[in-house]
N, C-alpha and C positions, 0 to 999 in steps of 0.2 A: 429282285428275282421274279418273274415271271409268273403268273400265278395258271396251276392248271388245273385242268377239270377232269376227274374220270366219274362215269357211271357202269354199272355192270348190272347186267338180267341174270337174276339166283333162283329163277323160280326153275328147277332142270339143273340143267350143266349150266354152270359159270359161265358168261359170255358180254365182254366188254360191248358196249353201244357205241358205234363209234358216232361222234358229231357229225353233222352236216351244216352247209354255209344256206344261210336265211337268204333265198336269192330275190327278196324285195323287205330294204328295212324297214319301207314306210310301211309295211304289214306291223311287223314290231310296233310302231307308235301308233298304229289304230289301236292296236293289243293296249299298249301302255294305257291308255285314252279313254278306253273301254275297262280297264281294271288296271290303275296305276297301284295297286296294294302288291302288285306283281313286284315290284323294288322292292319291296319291306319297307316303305316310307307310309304316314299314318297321317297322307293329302289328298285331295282335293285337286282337279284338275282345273285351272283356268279357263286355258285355252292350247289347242292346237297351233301350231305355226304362227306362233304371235310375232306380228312383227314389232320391229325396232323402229326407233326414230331416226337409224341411220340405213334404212334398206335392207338390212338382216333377221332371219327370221328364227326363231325361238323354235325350236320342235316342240315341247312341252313346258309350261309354265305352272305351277303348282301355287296351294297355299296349307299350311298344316293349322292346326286348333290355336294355336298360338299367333295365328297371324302372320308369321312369317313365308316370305318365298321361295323356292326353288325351281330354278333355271335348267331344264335335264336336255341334253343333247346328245345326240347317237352317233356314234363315231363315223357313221356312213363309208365311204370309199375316201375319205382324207388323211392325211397322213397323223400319226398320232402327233406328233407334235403341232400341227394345223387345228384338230379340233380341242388341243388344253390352249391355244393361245386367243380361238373362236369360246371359248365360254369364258374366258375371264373377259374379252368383249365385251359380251352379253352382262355379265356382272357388273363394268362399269354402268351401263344402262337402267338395269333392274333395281341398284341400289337408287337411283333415286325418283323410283316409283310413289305417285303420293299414295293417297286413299280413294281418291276419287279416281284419278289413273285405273287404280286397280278394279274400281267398280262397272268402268266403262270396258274394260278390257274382256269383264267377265260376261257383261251384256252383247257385246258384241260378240263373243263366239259359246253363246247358248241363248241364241233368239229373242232375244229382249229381257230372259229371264234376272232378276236381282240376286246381286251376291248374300246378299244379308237370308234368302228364301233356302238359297242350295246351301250354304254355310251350316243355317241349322240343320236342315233337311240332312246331311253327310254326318255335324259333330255332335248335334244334337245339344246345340248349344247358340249362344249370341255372337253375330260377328265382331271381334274385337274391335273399340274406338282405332287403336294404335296397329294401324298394320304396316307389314313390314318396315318392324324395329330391327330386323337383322335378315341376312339372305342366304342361299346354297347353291351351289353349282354342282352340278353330277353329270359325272360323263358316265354313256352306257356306251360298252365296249364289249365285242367278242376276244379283242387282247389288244395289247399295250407292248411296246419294246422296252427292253430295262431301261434306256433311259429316261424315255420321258412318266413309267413309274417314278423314278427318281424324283424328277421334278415336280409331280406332284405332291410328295411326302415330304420334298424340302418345302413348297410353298406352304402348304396346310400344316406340317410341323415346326418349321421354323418361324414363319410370319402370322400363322394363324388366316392364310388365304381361304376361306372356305370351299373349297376345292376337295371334291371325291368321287371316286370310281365304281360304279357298277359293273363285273364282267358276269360276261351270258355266254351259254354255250348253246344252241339249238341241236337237238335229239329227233332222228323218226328210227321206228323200231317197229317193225308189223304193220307199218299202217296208223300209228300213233304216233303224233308230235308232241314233244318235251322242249321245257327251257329250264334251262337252270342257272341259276345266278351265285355271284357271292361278293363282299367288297374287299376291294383292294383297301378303302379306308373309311367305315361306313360313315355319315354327315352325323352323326352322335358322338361320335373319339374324334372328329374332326373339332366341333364344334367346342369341344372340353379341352383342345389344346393350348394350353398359352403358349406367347410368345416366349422363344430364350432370349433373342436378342432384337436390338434395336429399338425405338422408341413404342412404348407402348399404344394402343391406339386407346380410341376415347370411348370408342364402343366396340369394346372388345367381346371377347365368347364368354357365357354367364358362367357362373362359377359353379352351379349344381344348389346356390343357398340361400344368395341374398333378392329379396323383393324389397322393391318398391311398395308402399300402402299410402291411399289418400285420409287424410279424418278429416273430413267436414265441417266446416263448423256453421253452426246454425240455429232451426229451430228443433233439427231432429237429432244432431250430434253435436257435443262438446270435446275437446281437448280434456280438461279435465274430469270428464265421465270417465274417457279410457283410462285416463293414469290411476282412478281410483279402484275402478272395476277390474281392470286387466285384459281390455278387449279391444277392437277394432270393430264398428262397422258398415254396413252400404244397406241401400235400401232403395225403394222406389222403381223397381220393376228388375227385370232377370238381367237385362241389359248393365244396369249398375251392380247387381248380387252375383253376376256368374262367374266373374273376374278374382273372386274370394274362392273358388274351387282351386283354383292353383295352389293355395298355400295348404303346405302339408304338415305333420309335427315336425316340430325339429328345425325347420325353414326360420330362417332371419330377416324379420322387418324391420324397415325402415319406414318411421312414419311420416307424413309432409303433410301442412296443413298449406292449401292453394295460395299463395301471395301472402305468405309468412315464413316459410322454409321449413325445415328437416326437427322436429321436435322431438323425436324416442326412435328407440331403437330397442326390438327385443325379439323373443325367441317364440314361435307358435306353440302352444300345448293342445290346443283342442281345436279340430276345423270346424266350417261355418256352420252354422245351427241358428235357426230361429230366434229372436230374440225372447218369445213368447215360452221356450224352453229354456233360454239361458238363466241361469242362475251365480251369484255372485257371494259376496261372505260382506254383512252391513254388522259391523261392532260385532261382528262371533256369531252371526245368526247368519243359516245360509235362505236367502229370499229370490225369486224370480227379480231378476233385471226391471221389468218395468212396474218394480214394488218396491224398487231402490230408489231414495234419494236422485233425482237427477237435478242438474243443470240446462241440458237440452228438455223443452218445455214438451214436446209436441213428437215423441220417440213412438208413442202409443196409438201415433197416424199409418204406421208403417206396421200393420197386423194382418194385415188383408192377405188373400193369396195372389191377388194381383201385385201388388205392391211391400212384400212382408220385406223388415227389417232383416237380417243375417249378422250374425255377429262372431265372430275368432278372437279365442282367448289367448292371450301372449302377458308371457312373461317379461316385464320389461325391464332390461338390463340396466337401460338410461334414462332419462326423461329432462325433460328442459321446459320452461316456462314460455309461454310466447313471445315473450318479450326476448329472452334472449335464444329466438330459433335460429337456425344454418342458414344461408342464404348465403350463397358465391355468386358471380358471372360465372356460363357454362355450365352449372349444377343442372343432374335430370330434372326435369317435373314435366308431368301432364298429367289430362282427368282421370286416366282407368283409376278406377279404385284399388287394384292390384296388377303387377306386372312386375317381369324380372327385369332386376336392374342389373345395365348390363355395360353403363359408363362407367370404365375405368378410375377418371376424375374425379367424379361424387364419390366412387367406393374409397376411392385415397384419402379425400378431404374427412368423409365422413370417420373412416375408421383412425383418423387423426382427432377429430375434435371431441369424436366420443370415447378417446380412450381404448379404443378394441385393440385385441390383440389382431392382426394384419392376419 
């Protein structure tokens, strides 16, 4: 069904606004360009008219705090079915953007500037190691005909195509212009749909619970620190510790020690904090962390504010020895210290060998 727009002026008599047609869209994406929060999306702009590797150009290319991309394209003067078959295009493309791809992409259409400088400068945060682990398509549209609504709700609900719809309506009324928006399927209920049918993919949409967590092992962390203490943690500058804000209570980790595999699995209770504050329970006594017994020699390096250890306390459901850690072919790993896990594969194998309930 078609989605419509009314606005009405109450300030007096009642009196509907009638729309008007935006007669230049590339107005619109300087708009967009100039304040993309105008979607309700919580990104960062790349670039303008980014081209492709196959001669097509990108209207807007994004990234959110997560690292991930988005692909926005304006429906222009094409037909709706022309611009849903032009952005899954673009999709094939986007998804296999590396990291460096995306750093030159960002330099090149903001003057030499570094992604890593505007990233924080916008999130107020570290540019993620891992970027685009996952992508989004969004089409902006003044309207769509029922069908090819249709077919975006069967891609994005059926297969999990991440595929969704911005419509806009453009308002003048006195002398003032208005835009108003709303989604046909916003990239949040898109992103949380599974698939019903067909084979499931490998890197499917996250589930809303489970992460990934690295334990280091070394002179500043041990495997068997956490299982005794009940923590997880990172250290050695914001770049390693800021990845640990993700995890929230209630969130499920999975733990992985680098070229060993998948050792615990358990439940977050408390987010990250200092180590210098953390406290643990030694024989019934409760003691600051780095007044506990360790194995990791050299914990009490990472105190600084340059460099301070952070540590998340979890409950842990499972634990395994290193000796007998998870290690498949095709199983997730890389270095963030935290990140959602969002392979299919590892979430099956894992909630197979640990016992979880699915």
């Amino acid at each position: 069904m078609p989605v419509e727009f009314g606005l009405w002026r109450i300030d007096g008599e009642v009196r509907k606004v009638p729309f008007a047609k935006l007669g230049d869209e590339s107005r619109l994406e300087a708009i967009l360009e100039r304040d993309v929060s105008i979607l309700g999306l919580d990104v960062m702009v790349i670039g303008r008219q980014v081209p492709t590797s196959y001669g097509k150009r990108i209207d807007l290319l994004a990234v959110d705090a997560g690292g991930d991309l988005y692909a926005i394209e304006l429906k222009r003067d094409r037909t709706p079915r022309e611009v849903v078959a032009q952005v899954l295009d673009y999709g094939s493309w986007v998804k296999d953007l590396g990291h460096e791809d995306i750093l030159t992409l960002f330099s090149e259409h903001h003057d030499g500037a570094r992604l890593e400088q505007g990233f924080e400068g916008r999130f107020g945060d570290v540019l993620p190691d891992a970027l685009n682990q996952d992508h989004h398509l969004v089409i902006v549209a003044s309207e769509l005909d029922s069908s090819t609504e249709r077919i975006v709700l069967y891609l994005s609900g059926e297969f999990s195509v991440p595929v969704s719809v911005l419509f806009f309506r453009y308002y003048v009324d006195g002398g003032r212009e208005y835009l108003a928006r709303t989604w046909l399927n916003d990239p949040a209920v898109a992103d949380a749909a599974a698939p019903k049918q067909g084979k499931a993919k490998v890197r499917g949409p996250w589930n809303g619970q489970d992460f990934y967590v690295t334990c280091g092992e070394g002179r500043h962390r041990n495997w068997d620190d956490d299982v005794r203490y009940g923590y997880i943690s990172s250290g050695g500058g914001k770049k390693y510790t800021s990845p640990l804000n993700q995890l929230f209570v209630g969130c499920r980790v999975f733990a992985y020690i680098p070229g060993t595999g998948y050792v615990g699995v358990g439940t977050v209770t408390e987010t990250a904090q200092p180590v210098t504050e953390f406290m643990v329970d030694v024989d019934g006594e409760r003691k600051g962390l780095l007044d506990a017994p360790l194995k990791a020699p050299s914990l009490t390096e990472y105190t600084q504010p340059d460099n301070m250890e952070y540590a998340v306390r979890v409950d842990w459901i499972r634990t395994l020895p290193r000796e007998q850690a998870i290690k498949e072919k095709g199983m997730f790993a890389n270095q963030n210290s935290a990140c959602k896990l969002r392979n299919s594969f590892t979430l099956e194998r894992l909630t197979e060998r640990f016992e979880l309930d699915s």
